[in-house]
PAZAPA-4460 file (N, C-alpha, C; in steps of 0.05 Angstrom, whole numbers, plus 32768, in hexadecimal, padded with zeros to 4 digits):
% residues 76
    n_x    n_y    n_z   ca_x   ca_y   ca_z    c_x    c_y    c_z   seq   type   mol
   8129   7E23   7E65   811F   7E3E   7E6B   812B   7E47   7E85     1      X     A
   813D   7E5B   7E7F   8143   7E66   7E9C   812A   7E84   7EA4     2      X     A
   812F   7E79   7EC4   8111   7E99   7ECD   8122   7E9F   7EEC     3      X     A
   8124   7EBD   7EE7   812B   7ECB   7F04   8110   7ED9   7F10     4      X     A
   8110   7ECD   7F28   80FF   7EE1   7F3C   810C   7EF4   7F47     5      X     A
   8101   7F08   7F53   80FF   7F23   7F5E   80EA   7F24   7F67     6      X     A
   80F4   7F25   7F86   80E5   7F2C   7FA1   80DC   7F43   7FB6     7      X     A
   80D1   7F4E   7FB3   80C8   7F6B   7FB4   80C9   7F63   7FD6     8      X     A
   80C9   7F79   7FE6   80C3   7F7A   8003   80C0   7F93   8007     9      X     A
   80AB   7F94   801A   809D   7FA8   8033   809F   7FA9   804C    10      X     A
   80AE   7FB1   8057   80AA   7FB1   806C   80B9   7F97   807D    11      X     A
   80D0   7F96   8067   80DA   7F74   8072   80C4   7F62   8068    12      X     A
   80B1   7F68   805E   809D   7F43   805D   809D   7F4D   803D    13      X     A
   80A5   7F32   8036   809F   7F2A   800F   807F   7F3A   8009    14      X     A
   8083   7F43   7FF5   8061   7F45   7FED   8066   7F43   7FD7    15      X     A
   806B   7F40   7FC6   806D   7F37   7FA6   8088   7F2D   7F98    16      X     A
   8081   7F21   7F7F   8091   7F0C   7F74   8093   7F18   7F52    17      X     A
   80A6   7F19   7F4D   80A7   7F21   7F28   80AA   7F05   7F1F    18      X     A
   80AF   7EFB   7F0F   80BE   7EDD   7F01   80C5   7EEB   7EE8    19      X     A
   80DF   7EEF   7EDD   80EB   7EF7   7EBE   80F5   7EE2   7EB5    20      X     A
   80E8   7EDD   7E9F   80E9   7EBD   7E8E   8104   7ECB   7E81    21      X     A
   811E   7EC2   7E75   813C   7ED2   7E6C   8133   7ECF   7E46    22      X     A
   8126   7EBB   7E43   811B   7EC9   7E27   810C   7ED9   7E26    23      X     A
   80F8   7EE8   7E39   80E8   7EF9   7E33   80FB   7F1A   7E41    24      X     A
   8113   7F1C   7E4B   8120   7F2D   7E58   8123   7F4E   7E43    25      X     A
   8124   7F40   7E2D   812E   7F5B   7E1E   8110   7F6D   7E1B    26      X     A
   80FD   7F65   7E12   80E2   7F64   7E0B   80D4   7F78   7E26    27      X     A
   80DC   7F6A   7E3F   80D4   7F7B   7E5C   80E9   7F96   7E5E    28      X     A
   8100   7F97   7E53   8118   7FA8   7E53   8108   7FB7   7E46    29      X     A
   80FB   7FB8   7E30   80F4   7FC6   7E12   80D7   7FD9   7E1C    30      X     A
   80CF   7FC3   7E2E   80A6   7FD0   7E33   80B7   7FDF   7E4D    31      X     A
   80C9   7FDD   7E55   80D1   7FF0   7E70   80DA   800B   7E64    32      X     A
   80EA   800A   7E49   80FD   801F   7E3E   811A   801B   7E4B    33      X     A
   8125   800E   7E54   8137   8001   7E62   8151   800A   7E46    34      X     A
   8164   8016   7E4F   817B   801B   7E37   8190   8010   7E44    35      X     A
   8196   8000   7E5F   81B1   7FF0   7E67   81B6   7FDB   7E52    36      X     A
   81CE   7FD8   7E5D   81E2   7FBA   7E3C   81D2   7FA2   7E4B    37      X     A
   81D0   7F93   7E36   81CF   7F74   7E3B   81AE   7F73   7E3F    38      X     A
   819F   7F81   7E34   8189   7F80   7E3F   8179   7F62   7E3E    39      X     A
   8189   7F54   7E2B   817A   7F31   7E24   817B   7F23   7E3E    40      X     A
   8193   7F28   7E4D   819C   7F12   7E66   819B   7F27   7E7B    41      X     A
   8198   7F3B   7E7E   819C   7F52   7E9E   817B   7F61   7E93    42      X     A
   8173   7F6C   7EB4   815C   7F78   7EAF   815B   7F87   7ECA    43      X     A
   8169   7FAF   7ECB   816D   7FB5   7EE6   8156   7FC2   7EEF    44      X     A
   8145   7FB6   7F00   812C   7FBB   7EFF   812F   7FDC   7F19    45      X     A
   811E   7FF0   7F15   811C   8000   7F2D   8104   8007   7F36    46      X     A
   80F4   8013   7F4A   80E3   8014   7F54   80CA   8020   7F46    47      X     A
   80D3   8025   7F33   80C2   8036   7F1D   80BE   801F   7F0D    48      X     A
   80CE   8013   7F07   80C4   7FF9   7EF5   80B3   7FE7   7EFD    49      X     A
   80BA   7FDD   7F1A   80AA   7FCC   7F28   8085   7FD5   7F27    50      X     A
   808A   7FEC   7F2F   806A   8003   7F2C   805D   7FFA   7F12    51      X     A
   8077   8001   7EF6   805D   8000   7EE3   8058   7FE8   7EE0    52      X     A
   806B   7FD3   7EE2   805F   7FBD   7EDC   8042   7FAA   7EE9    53      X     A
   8046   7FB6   7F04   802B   7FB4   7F11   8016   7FC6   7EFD    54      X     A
   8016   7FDF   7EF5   7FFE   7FE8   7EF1   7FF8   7FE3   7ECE    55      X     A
   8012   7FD2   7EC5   8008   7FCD   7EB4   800E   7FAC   7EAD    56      X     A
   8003   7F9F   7EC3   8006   7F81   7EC7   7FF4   7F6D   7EAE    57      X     A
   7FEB   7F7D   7E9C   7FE3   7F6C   7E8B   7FF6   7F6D   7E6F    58      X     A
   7FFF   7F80   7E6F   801A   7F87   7E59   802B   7F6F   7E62    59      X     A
   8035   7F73   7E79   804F   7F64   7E7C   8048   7F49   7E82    60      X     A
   8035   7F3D   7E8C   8032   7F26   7E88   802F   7F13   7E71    61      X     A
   8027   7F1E   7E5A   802E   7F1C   7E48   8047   7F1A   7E33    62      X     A
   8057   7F28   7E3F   806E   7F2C   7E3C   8082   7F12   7E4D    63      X     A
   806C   7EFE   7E5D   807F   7EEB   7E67   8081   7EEE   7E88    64      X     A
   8081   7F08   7E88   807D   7F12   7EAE   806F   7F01   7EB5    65      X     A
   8079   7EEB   7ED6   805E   7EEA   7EE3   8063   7EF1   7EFE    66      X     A
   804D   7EFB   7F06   8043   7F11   7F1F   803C   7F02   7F2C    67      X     A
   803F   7F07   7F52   8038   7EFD   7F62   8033   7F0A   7F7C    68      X     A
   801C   7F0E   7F85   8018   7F1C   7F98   8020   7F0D   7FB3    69      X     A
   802D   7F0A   7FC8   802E   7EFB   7FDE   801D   7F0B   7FFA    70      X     A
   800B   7EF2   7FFD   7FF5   7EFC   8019   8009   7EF8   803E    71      X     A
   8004   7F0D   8041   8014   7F09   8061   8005   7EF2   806A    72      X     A
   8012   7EE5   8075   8007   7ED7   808A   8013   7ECC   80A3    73      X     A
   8009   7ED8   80B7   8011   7ED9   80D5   8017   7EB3   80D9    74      X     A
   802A   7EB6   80E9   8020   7EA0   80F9   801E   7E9D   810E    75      X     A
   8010   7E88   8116   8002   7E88   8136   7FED   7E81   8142    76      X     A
***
C-alpha cells in the first residue's frame, strides 16, 4: 500500500496532516469533482478542497482519508 501525506501550514507551524491511501486516489478525485488526467495516481489538491474535506471529514474518511489535526506546542 502506497500513502502520500500533505501538510497544511499556518503561519509557518504545521497544523494538519491529509494521508491519501493511492488506491483510494481516484474515489477522493471523484467526491472532490476533480476532472485532471491520472486521477488513480495524482490528486491536485487546492484550497477549496482542503476546506471541504474538513467540513466534510466523515465522507472522506471513509473514502480512506486520514485527518490529522497537529497541536502547537511551544517549547520551553
Amino acid at each position: 500500500m502506497e500513502a502520500y501525506a500533505v501538510v497544511f501550514f499556518v503561519g509557518l507551524q504545521p497544523t494538519m496532516v491529509l494521508i491519501f491511501h493511492r488506491e483510494g486516489c481516484a474515489a477522493v478525485a471523484a467526491a472532490l469533482g476533480k476532472r485532471h488526467p491520472a486521477q488513480e495516481t495524482t490528486l491536485q489538491l487546492t484550497q477549496r478542497n482542503y476546506e471541504q474535506i474538513l467540513r466534510q471529514r466523515d465522507r472522506f474518511t471513509a473514502l480512506g482519508v486520514d485527518i490529522f489535526k497537529l497541536e502547537l506546542q511551544l517549547a520551553g
